[in-house]
C-alpha positions in Angstrom: 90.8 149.6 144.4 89.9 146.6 146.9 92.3 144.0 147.5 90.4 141.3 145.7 90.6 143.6 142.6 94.0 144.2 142.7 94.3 139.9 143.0 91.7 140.0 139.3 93.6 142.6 137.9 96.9 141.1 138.6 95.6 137.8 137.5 94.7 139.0 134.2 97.9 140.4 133.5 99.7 137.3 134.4 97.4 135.1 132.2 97.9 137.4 129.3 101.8 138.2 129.4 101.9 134.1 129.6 99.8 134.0 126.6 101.6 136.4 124.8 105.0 134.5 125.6 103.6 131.2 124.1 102.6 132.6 121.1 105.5 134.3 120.3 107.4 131.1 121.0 105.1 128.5 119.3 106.8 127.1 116.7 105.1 127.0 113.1 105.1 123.8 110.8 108.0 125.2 108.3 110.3 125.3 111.9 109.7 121.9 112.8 111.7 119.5 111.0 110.3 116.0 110.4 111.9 112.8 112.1 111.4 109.9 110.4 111.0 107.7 113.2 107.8 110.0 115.0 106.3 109.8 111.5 106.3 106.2 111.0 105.1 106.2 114.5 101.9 108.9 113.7 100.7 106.4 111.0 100.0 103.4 112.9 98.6 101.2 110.3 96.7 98.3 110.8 99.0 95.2 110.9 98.0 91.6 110.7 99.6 88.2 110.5 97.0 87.2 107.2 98.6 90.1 105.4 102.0 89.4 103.4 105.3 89.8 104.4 106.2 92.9 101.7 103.3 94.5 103.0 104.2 94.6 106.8 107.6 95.7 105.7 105.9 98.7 104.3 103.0 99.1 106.9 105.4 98.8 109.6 107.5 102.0 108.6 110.6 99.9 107.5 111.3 101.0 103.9 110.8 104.9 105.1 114.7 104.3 106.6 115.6 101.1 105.4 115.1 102.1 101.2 112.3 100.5 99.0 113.9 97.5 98.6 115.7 97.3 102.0 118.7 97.7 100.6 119.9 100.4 102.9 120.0 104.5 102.5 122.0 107.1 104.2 119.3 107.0 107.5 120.0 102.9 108.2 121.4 99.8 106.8 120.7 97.1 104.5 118.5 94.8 105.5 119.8 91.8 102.7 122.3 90.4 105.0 120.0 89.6 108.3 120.7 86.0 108.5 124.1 87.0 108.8 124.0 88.7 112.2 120.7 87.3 113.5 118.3 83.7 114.1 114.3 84.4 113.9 113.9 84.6 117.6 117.1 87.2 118.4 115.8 89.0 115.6 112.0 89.5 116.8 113.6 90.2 120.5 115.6 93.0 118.7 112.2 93.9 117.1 110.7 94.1 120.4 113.1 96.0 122.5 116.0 97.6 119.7 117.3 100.3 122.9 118.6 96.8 125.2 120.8 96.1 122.1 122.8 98.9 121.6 125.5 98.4 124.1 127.0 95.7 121.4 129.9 96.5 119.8 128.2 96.0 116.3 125.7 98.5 117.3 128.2 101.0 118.8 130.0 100.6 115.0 126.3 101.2 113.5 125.5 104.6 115.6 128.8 105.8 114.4 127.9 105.0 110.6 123.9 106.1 110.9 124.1 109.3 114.0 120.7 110.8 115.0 119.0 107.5 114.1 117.0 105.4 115.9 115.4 101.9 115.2 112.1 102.4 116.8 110.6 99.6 119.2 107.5 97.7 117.8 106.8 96.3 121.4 103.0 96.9 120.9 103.1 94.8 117.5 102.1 91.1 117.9 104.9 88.4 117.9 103.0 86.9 115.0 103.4 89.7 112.8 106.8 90.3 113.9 107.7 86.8 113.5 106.4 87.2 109.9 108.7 90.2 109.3 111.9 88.4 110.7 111.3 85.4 108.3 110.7 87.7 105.4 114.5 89.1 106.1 116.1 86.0 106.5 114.7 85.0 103.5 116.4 87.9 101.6 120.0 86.8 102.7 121.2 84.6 100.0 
């Protein structure tokens, strides 16, 4: 055998023991487990200020953690008492950019209550939309 042969040849066996190690370490759909947070993520609706509030509650992922009616679930807290912790503005800054907040000492208190959760950021969702949201939830406070 020629040197460049020997290079093919051990090309070819390189490219096909790495083939054989990825397929026997692919994972298949029934090993993955689900996270809530990608999922809502995957789905992407189409959002826009001229649709009602309930509605962008729902498009925007919110009920999948926060419970039909917002109420809270085992995954993340009730949202009924938002006026309590929160003005429009902080609220659709929080929206924006959920990581900066969790330094607070409410939020520590939260991660403790709801572990391997995590609000997702709706940066790429326009203020309008989100200021739509954050007006719905303060409304729910009574």
């Amino acid at each position: 055998m020629t040197k460049p042969q020997i290079w093919v040849a051990a090309t070819l066996v390189l490219f096909f023991a790495l083939y054989i190690l990825e397929m026997s370490t692919k994972r298949t759909d029934e090993q993955v487990k689900p996270n809530p947070t990608t999922a809502m993520q995957q789905q992407n609706p189409q959002v826009s200020a001229d649709q009602p509030p309930e509605k962008l509650v729902v498009n925007l992922g919110c009920t999948g953690c926060h419970g039909g009616d917002l109420s809270g679930t085992a995954m993340a807290p009730s949202l009924h008492a938002v006026k309590d912790n929160w003005s429009r503005d902080g609220l659709i800054n929080y929206l924006r950019n959920p990581s900066s907040y969790m330094s607070s000492s409410r939020f520590e208190e939260l991660k403790s209550k709801y572990p391997n959760t995590m609000m997702p950021s709706f940066s790429n969702i326009d203020v309008k939309v989100l200021g739509k949201v954050a007006d719905y939830l303060i409304s729910l406070s009574k």
